[in-house]
N, C-alpha and C positions, 0 to 999 in steps of 0.2 A: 434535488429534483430527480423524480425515478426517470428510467428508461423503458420506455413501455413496448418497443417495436425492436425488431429483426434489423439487426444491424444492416442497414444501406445507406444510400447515399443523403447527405444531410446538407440541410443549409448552416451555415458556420458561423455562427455569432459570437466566436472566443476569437478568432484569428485564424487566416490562410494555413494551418499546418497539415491538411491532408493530401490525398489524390485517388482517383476514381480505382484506380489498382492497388489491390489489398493479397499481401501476401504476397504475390510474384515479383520478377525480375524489374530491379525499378522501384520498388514498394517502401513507405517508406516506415513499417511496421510488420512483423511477423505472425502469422497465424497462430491462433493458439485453440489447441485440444482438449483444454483439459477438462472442459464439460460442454455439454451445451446450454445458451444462453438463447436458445428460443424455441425448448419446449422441455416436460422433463424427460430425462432418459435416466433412471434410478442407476446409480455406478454404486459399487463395493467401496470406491476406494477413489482420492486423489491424492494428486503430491503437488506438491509446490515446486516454480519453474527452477530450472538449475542453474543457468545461466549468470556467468559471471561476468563481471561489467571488465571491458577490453578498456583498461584505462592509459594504451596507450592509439587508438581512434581518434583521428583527427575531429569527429564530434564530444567525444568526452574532454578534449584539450578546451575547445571552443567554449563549450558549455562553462567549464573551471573560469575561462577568462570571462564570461556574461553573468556570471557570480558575485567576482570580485567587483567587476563595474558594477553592479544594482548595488553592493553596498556602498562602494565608494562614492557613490552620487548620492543614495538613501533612497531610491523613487521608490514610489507606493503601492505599482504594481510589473508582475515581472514575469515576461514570457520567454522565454527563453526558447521556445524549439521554435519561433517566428523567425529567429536570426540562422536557421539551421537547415542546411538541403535536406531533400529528402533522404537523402541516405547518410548523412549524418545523423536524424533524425533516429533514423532503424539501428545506429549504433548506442545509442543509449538505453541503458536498461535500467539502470534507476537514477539517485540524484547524489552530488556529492557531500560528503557533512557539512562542508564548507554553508550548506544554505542556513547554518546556525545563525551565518552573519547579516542575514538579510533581517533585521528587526525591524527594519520599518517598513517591509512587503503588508500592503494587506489584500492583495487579489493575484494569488499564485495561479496562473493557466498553463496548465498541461492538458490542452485539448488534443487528441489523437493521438497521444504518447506510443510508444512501444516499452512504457514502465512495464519491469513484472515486481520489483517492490519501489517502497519508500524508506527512506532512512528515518532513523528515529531521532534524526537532530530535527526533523521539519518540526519538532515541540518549542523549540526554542526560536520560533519565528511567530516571536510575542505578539505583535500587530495583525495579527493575519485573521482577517475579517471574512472573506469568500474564498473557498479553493475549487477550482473546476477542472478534476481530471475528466471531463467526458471523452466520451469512446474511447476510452486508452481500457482497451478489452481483454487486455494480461495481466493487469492489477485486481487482484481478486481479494486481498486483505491491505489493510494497514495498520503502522503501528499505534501500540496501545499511548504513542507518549502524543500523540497527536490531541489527545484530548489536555496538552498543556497550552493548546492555543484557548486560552479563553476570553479571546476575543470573536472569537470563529463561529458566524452565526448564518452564513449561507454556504452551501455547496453544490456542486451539479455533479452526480456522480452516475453512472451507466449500471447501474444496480442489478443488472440479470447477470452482470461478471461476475458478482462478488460469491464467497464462501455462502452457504445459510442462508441466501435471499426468499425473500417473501414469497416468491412470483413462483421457483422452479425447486427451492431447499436443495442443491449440488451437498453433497457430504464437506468435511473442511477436514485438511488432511490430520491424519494421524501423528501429535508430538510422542519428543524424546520423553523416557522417563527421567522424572523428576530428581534434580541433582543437588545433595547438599552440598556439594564441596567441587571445586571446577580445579582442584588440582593437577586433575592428569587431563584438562581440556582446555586448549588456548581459545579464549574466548573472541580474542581479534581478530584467528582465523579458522574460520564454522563453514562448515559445509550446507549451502545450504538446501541442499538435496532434504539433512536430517533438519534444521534447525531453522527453517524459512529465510535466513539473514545473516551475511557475511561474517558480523562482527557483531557482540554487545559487549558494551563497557559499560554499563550501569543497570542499574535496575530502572524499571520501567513505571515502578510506583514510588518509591521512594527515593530513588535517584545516587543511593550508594551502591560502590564499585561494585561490580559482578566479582572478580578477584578475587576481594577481600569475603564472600559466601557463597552461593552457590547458584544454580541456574531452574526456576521452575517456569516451565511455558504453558500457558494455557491459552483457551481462544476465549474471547466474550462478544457478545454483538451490543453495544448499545447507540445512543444516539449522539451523532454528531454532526451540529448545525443542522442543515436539513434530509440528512440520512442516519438510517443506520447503517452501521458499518462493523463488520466482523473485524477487531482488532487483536493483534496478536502480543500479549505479553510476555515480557520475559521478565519475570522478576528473583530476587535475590533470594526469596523467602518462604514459607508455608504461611509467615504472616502476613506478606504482604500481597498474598495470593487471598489469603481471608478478608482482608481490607478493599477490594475491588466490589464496584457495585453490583446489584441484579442487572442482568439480564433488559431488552426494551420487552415492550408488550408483546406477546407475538411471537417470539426466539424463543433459544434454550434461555433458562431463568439465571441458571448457575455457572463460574467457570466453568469449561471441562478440556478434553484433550484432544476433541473429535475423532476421526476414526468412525468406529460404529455407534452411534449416540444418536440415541431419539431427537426427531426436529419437531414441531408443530407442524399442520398439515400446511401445505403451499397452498398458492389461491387457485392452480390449478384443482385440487382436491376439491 
């Protein structure tokens, strides 16, 4: 589901996680600048947020333990910032790998999150039939492994946040050049100022070790469940940068690096 309106106040059909103060003292999500998502304003350039997850926050502890319970019991859908104050809420900024263990989630809500990414183990959360990150408005990409949920056929996503959207085209930021060899770079800990994402340990299409080759990231938009979504890969290879599909209708066709790179017209145009 697109998001067609200027972020305000909403009725909440995922679960209580919001509050009428956004951004200020109290809030329990951070502002974010890094385009605008309700009209276009042409920028040169974005980056991706920098912010690294404080995993010693008494919400990031919370969160690990509503983890291990959803697997421990197996239940079939899993909210986790409902169990979360507000300001536990504004201490999480993405999810932990640990959610590999949830395979029998199939309706993950992160409705109002303060995500600015996703991890790439959310691929391995086989069952997962609908994911509803709405208004979580600092998530502007996801990873490319998300398309290993193939079971995953509904989503509600806030779509004027994302990289490449239909609605405003925001530029997507400028990757690293292409690496064959990550000898002289530790992959588990990535800045993700350069590299969008803390850690890769695999490749994103074929699923061998980053370690053992090299690191090529590229962005792609295509469709997943009921959006498209600018997903960001990191894969081990030139080929298996070649093995990735086209483009959805409407986006760029081909991989590429973003940066300066032609979009199709937005529906602004």
């Amino acid at each position: 589901m697109t998001d067609e309106g200027e972020p305000t106040l909403y009725v909440n059909r995922w679960g209580d996680t919001s509050a009428p103060v956004r951004g200020g003292r109290g809030s329990y999500r951070d502002l974010c600048s890094c385009f605008s998502q309700s009209e276009p304003h042409p920028r040169a350039r974005v980056g991706f947020h920098t912010e690294q997850q404080d995993t010693s926050a008494p919400g990031w502890q919370r969160l690990l333990e509503l983890v291990d319970e959803a697997a421990a019991d197996g239940r079939e859908e899993f909210r986790p910032l409902t169990e979360l104050s507000a300001e536990e809420r504004r201490q999480v900024i993405t999810l932990p790998p640990s959610i590999s263990k949830l395979t029998a989630v199939r309706h993950l809500v992160l409705y109002g999150s303060n995500l600015v990414r996703i991890p790439p183990e959310i691929g391995a959360m086989t069952s997962l039939e609908e994911f509803t990150p709405y208004t979580s408005y600092r998530l502007h990409w996801f990873p490319y492994e998300i398309t290993r949920c193939r079971n995953l056929i509904r989503s509600t996503v806030s779509t004027r946040a994302l990289f490449g959207n239909y609605k405003l085209r925001p530029p997507f930021p400028r990757l690293q050049p292409s690496q064959d060899s990550v000898a002289e770079l530790d992959p588990a800990r990535l800045d993700p100022r350069r590299w969008g994402a803390t850690a890769v340990h695999s490749c994103s299409v074929c699923d061998r070790p980053i370690e053992q080759r090299g690191l090529h990231q590229v962005w792609i938009s295509i469709r997943v469940a009921t959006d498209v979504l600018p997903l960001l890969v990191s894969a081990c290879s030139s080929e298996c940068v070649d093995a990735l599909p086209h483009g959805a209708k409407d986006y760029i066709a081909a991989p590429h690096k973003g940066g300066r790179v032609d979009q199709p017209p937005s529906d602004w145009d």
